[in-house]
ZANURO-946032 format. One line per 2 residues: number of its first residue (from 0); their letters; for each residue x, y, z of C-alpha. Coordinates in steps of 0.5 Angstrom, whole numbers, always signed. Layout:
BEGIN
NUM) A) X/Y/Z ~ ...
***
This chain:
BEGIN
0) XX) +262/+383/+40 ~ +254/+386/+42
2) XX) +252/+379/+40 ~ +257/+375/+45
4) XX) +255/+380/+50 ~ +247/+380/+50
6) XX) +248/+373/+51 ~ +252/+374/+57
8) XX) +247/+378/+60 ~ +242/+373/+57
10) XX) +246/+367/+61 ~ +248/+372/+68
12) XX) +239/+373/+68 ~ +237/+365/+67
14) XX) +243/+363/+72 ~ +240/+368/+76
16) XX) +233/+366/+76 ~ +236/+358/+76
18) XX) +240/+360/+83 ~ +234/+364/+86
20) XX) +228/+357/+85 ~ +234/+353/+87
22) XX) +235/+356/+94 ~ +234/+352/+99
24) XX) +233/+345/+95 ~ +241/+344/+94
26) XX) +246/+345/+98 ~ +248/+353/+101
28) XX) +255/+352/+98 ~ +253/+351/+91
30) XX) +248/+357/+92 ~ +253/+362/+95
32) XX) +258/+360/+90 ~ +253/+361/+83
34) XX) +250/+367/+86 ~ +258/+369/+86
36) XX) +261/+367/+81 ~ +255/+371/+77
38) XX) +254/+378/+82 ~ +262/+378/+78
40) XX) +261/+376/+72 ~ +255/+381/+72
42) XX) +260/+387/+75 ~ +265/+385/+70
44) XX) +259/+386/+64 ~ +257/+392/+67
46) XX) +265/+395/+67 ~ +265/+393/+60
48) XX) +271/+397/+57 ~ +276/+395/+50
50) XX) +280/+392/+56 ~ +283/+385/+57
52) XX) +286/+383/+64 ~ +291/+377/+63
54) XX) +295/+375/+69 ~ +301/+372/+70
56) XX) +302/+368/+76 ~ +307/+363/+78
58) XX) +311/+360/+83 ~ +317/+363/+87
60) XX) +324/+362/+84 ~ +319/+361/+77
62) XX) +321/+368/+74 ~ +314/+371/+74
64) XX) +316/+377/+75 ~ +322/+378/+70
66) XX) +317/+376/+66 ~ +311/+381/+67
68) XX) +318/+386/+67 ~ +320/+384/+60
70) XX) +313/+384/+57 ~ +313/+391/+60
72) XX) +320/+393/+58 ~ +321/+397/+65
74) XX) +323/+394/+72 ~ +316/+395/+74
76) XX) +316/+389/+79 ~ +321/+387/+84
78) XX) +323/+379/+82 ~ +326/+375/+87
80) XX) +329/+376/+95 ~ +328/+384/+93
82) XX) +321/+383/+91 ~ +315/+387/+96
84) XX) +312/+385/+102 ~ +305/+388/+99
86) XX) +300/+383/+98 ~ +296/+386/+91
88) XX) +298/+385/+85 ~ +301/+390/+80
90) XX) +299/+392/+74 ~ +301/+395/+67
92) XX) +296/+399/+64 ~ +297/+400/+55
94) XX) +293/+405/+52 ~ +290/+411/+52
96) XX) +283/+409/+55 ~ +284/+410/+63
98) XX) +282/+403/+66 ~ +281/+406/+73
100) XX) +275/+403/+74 ~ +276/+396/+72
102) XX) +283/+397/+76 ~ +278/+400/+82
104) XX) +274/+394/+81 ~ +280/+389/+81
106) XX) +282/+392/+87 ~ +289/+393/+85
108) XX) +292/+398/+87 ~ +300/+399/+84
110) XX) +298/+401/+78 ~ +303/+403/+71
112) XX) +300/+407/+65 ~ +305/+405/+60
114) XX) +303/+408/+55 ~ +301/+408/+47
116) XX) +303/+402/+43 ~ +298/+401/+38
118) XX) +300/+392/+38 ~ +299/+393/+46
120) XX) +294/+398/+48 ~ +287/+395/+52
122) XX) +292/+390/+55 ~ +292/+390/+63
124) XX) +297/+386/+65 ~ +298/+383/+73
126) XX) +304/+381/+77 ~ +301/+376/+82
128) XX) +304/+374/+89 ~ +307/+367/+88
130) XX) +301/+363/+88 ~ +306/+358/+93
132) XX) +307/+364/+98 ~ +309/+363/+105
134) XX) +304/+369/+108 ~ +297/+367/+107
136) XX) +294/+374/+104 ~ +299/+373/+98
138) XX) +295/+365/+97 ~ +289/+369/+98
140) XX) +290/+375/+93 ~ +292/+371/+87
142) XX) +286/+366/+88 ~ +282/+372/+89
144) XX) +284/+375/+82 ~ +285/+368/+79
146) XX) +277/+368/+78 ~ +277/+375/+76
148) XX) +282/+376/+71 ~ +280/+376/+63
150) XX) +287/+371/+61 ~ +291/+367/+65
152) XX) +298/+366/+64 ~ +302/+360/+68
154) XX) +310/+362/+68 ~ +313/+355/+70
156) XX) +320/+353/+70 ~ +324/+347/+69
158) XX) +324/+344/+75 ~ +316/+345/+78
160) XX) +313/+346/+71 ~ +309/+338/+74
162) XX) +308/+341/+81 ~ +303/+337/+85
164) XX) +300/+344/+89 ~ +300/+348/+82
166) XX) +296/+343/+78 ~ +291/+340/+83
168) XX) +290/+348/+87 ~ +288/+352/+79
170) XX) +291/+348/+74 ~ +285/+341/+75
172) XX) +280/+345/+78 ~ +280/+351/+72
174) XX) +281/+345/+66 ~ +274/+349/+64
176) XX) +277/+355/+63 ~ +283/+352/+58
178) XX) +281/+356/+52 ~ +284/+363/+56
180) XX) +290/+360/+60 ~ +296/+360/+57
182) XX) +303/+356/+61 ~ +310/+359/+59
184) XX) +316/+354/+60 ~ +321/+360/+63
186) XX) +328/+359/+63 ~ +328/+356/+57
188) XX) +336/+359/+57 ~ +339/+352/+62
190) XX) +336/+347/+57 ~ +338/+344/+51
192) XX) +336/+344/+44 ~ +333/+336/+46
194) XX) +332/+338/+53 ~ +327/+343/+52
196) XX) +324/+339/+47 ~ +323/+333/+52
198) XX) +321/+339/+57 ~ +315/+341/+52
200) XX) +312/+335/+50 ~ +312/+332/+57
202) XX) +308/+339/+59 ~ +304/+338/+54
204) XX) +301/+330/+55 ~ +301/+333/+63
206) XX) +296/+339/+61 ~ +292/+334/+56
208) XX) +291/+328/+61 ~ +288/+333/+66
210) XX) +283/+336/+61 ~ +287/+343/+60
212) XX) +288/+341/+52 ~ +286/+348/+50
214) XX) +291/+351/+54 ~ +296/+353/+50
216) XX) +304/+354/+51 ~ +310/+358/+50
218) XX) +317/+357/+52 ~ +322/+363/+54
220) XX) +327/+367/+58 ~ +326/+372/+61
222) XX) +334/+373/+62 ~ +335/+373/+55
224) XX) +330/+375/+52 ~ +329/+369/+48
226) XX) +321/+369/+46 ~ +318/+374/+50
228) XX) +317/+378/+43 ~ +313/+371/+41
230) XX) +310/+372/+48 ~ +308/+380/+46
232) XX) +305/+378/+40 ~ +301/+372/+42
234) XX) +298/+378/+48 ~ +297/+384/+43
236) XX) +293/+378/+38 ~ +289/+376/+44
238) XX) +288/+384/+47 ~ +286/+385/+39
240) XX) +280/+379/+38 ~ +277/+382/+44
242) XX) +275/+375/+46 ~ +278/+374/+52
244) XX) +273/+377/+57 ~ +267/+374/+54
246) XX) +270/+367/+53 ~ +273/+367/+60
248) XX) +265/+369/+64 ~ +262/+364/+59
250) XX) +267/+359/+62 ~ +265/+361/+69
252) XX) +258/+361/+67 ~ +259/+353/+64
254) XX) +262/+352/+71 ~ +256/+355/+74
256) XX) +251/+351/+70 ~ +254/+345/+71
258) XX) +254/+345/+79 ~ +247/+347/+79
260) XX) +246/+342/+74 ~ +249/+337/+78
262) XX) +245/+340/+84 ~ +239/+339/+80
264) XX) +239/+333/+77 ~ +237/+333/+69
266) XX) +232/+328/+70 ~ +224/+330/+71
268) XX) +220/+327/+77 ~ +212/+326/+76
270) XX) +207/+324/+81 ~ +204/+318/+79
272) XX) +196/+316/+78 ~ +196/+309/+82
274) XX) +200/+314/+87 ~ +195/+318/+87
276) XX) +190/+313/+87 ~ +193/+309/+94
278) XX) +192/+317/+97 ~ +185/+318/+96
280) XX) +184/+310/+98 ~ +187/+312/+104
282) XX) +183/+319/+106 ~ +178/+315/+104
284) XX) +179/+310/+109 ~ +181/+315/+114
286) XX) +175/+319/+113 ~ +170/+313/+115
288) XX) +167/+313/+107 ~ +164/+306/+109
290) XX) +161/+307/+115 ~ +158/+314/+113
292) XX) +156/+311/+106 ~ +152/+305/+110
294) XX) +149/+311/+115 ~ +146/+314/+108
296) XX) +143/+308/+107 ~ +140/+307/+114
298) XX) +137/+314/+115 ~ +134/+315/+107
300) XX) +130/+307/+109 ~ +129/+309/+117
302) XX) +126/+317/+114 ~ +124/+313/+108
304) XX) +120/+308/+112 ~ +117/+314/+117
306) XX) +114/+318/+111 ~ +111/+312/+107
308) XX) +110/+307/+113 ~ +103/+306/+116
310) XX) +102/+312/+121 ~ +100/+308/+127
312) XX) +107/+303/+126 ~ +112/+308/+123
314) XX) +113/+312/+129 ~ +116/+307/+133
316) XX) +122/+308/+128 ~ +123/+315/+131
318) XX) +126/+311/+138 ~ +132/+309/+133
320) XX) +137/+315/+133 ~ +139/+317/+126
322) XX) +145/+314/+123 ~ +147/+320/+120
324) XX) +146/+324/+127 ~ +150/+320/+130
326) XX) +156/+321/+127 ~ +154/+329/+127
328) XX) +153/+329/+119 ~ +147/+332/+115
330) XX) +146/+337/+121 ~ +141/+343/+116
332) XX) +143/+347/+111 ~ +146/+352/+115
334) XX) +152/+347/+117 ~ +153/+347/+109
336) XX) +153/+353/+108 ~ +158/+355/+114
338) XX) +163/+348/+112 ~ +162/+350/+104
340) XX) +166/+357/+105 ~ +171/+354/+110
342) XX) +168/+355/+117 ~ +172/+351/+121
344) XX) +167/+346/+124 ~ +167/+348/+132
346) XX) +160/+347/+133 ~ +161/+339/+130
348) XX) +163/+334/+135 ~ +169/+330/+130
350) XX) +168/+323/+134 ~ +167/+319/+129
352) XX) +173/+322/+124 ~ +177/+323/+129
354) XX) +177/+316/+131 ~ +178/+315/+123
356) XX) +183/+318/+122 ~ +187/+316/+128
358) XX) +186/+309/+126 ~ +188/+310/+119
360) XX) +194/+316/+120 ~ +199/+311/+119
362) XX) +196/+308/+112 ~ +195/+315/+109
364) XX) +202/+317/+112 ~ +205/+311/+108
366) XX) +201/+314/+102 ~ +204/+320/+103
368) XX) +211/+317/+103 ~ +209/+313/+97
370) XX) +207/+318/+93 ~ +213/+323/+95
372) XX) +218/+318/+94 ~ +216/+316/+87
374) XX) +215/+323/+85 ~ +223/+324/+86
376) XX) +225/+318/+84 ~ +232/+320/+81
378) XX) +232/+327/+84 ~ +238/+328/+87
380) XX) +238/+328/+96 ~ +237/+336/+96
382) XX) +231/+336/+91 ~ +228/+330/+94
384) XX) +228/+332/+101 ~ +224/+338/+99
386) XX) +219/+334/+95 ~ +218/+330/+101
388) XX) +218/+336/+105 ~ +212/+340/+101
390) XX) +209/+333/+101 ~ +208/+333/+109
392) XX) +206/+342/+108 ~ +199/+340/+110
394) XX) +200/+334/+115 ~ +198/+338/+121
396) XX) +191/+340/+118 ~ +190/+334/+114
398) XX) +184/+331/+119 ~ +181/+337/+118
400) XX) +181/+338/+111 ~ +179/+330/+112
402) XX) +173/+332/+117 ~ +171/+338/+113
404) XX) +170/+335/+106 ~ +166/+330/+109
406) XX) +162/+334/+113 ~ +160/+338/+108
408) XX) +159/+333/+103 ~ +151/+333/+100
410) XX) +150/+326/+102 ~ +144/+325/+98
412) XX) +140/+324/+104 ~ +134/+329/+102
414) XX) +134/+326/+95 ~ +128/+323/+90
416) XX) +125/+324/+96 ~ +119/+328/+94
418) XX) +114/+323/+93 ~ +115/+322/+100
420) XX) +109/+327/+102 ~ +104/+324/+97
422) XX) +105/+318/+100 ~ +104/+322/+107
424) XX) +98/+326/+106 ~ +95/+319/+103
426) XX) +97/+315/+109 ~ +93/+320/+113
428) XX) +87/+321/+109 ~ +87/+313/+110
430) XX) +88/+314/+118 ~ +83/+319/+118
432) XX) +78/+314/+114 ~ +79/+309/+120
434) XX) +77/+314/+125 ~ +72/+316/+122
436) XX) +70/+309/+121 ~ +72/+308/+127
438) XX) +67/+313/+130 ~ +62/+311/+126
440) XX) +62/+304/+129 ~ +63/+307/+136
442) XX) +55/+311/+134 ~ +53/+305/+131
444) XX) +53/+301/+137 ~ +51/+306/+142
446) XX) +45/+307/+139 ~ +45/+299/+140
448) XX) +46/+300/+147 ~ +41/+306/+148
450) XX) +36/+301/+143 ~ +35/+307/+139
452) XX) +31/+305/+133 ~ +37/+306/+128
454) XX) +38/+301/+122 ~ +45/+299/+121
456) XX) +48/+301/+115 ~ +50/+294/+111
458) XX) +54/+293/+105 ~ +52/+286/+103
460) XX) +50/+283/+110 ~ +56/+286/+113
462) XX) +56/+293/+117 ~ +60/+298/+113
464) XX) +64/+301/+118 ~ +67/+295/+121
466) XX) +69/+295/+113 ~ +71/+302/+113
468) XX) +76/+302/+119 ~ +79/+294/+118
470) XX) +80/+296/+109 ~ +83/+303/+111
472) XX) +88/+300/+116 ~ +89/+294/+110
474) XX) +91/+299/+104 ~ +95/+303/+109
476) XX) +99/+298/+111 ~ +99/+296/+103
478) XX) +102/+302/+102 ~ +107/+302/+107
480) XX) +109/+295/+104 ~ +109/+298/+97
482) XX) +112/+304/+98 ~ +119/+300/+103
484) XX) +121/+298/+95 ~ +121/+305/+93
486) XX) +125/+306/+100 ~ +129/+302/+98
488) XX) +132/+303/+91 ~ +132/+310/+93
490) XX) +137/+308/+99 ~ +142/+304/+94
492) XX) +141/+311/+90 ~ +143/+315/+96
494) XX) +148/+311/+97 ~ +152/+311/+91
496) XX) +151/+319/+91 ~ +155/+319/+98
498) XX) +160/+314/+95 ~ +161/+319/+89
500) XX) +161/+326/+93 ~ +165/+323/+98
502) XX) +170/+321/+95 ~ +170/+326/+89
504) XX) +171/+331/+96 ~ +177/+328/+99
506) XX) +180/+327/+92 ~ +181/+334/+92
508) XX) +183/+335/+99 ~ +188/+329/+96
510) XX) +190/+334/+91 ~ +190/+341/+95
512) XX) +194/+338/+101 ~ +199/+333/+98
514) XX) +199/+333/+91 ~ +198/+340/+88
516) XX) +205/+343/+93 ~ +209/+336/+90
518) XX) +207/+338/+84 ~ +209/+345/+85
520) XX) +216/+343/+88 ~ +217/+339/+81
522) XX) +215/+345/+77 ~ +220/+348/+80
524) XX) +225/+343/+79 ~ +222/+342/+71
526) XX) +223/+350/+70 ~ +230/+350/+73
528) XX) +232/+344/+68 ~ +229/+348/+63
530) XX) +233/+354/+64 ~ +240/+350/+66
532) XX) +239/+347/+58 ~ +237/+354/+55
534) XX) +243/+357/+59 ~ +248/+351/+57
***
């Protein structure tokens, strides 16, 4: 008995949890009904008690009541057209241990304590209202405690035992619950020997065909007492093996399982990596990662040719904007720092982004959609709904998150670009020759002018000066040709480096905005299976 209760408590604890992570991904009604159905059975566990409560419940005219009054051996319930307008049950309480707080929790008010009897002591016997009664509260009181009682006794007669309302209202419906119901054949004294043969067999197939196999049958008169001792035997031998109470909470928490496993669905959604990737392709697109990635390559040879180009020229390339700048990126270290911590890029124009993400809003809506819907692919509607849902959590942020991931992305711009100053110092070094040589031509010929006597300085026949200015001006330019190779293999660099971070910013941001909360519902979904089976 300690074992079968420990595992209730264990079952009633993973159902819960089950329930808790459903809510909200399956329909409210199966919730409600879980969160019911284990709010009682965890009552029912905490009342405890060597009790069990069987419950005879029939029709009108089927001789419930005689029954319940032949069981106790006492006129305890009025049977027929004398019967009372109350619509609680009545008990018979066996025993010496009080039984008031399971009666209490039962709700039932018209209580009869019959006493010691070593067969019957434990027993809590109901008399329902009549299941088919014209006053709604006694249909409702005998719904209400068909799903409280421990046992279920069904006292049929002759003439009804096949009626459509008792099979298809609790009989179908509670085909789980077999194992703890039993159905009497009363009136057994107005058949013959082959009539109630006939009338036995015929229950049986019915009962089978609708899924109740374990359910067992007894055949009696409440008149003239023909078989209620077997009946009193086959009470006393359920009270005394104390498996009732858990084998009916188990069957209502297989009942419970079985609903949220079919909320639920057993199989196990996942996002896929070509899913994944056609995302990425689409913030990527939407982010501007081309263009931004050909900007990276024309500012590193428009800056490159400025520091390494021949000084008197290069200046002219700072009349051309620069790529980058023009789409409000590489903006200084301060701009990295406050878009790394998260800073919402106010003082950023977003123009170029924008445009980006309003061209591609609609490839990277139907990469969202893609990825949601093979990720649920199998889950029920319910459950499919909620992934597409945390699919979509992000939408409303996602151009930021795009702009921000490319904003703050190191384009690679200010790369291998320490050569740059060497090559600078000595472009100027040369422009400082060609001055000089330049001023030296200048003296040389004022002193001509002037006809000061003054020999010119010749290197083999040929002024120095003019050599000065005109061999510093070739091995400038020279070096600014030399220096466009490494410029350009540093842009293609650069260029690659903006690819790479890029794309690696907004995988991330695919993975925190969609891809991490899709995982999350189906974690969720995965522990819930897990739990269901555990709980099976």
């Amino acid at each position: 008995m300690r074992r079968r209760r420990v595992d209730l408590a264990e079952r009633i604890e993973m159902l819960s949890k089950a329930v808790d992570l459903s809510a909200g991904r399956i329909p409210d009604e199966v919730v409600d009904r879980a969160r019911a159905v284990l709010d009682r059975a965890d009552q029912r566990c905490q009342i405890g008690g060597d009790h069990t409560v069987i419950a005879l419940a029939g029709a009108t005219g089927s001789g419930k009541s005689s029954t319940f009054n032949a069981l106790a051996g006492a006129d305890l319930a009025d049977p027929g057209v004398r019967r009372p307008t109350t619509s609680k049950a009545t008990a018979a309480v066996w025993g010496s241990e009080s039984a008031e707080s399971l009666l209490d929790w039962l709700d039932v008010p018209r209580r009869h304590h019959m006493g010691g009897d070593g067969a019957l002591d434990g027993l809590v016997l109901l008399d329902l209202p009549d299941h088919d009664s014209v006053r709604i509260e006694h249909r409702l009181e005998v719904d209400r405690l068909v799903e409280m009682v421990d046992m279920i006794v069904w006292v049929v007669d002759p003439q009804k035992y096949a009626d459509a309302a008792l099979h298809t209202r609790y009989l179908v419906p509670l085909a789980t619950h077999s194992e703890v119901m039993t159905v009497v054949l009363n009136q057994i004294d107005r058949l013959d020997k082959e009539q109630r043969k006939n009338c036995l067999r015929d229950l049986r197939r019915l009962l089978d065909s609708e899924g109740l196999d374990k359910a067992k049958i007894m055949a009696i008169s409440a008149t003239t007492g023909e078989g209620v001792e077997d009946m009193r035997v086959a009470l006393a031998r359920a009270v005394r093996a104390k498996k009732a109470q858990a084998a009916r909470l188990h069957a209502d928490l297989d009942s419970v399982s079985q609903q949220l496993l079919e909320a639920t669905g057993a199989e196990a959604g996942q996002v896929s990596q070509d899913s994944v990737d056609r995302l990425i392709e689409a913030l990527c697109t939407a982010g501007g990662v081309d263009p931004v990635v050909e900007a990276t390559r024309e500012a590193y040879r428009k800056r490159g040719h400025y520091a390494t180009g021949w000084p008197v020229t290069s200046w002219l390339s700072k009349l051309r904007q620069d790529p980058l700048h023009r789409l409000h990126l590489d903006l200084g270290s301060r701009r990295k720092k406050e878009l790394s911590r998260g800073t919402e890029p106010t003082d950023v124009q977003r123009s170029a982004m924008t445009a980006r993400v309003g061209v591609a809003g609609a490839k990277v809506d139907t990469a969202v959609r893609s990825l949601a819907s093979e990720a649920s692919e199998g889950l029920p509607r319910p459950w499919a709904d909620s992934v597409r849902a945390a699919s979509l959590s992000n939408r409303k942020v996602l151009p930021d998150d795009i702009d921000r991931a490319v904003a703050s992305t190191d384009l690679g711009v200010h790369r291998g670009t320490g050569w740059w100053k060497v090559v600078t110092v000595v472009q100027w070094i040369l422009i400082v020759i060609v001055l000089a040589g330049a001023a030296w031509w200048l003296a040389d010929g004022l002193t001509a002018y002037f006809q000061f006597r003054v020999s010119p300085v010749r290197w083999h026949d040929f002024p120095v000066p003019p050599l000065i200015v005109a061999g510093g001006a070739v091995v400038g330019i020279v070096v600014s040709l030399l220096c466009q190779i490494g410029v350009q293999a540093g842009a293609r660099a650069a260029a690659r480096h903006a690819r790479s971070e890029l794309r690696s910013n907004l995988t991330e941001v695919a993975w925190q905005s969609v891809v991490d909360p899709v995982n999350v519902e189906l974690d969720h979904h995965d522990e819930v299976v897990k739990i269901l089976a555990k709980a099976s």
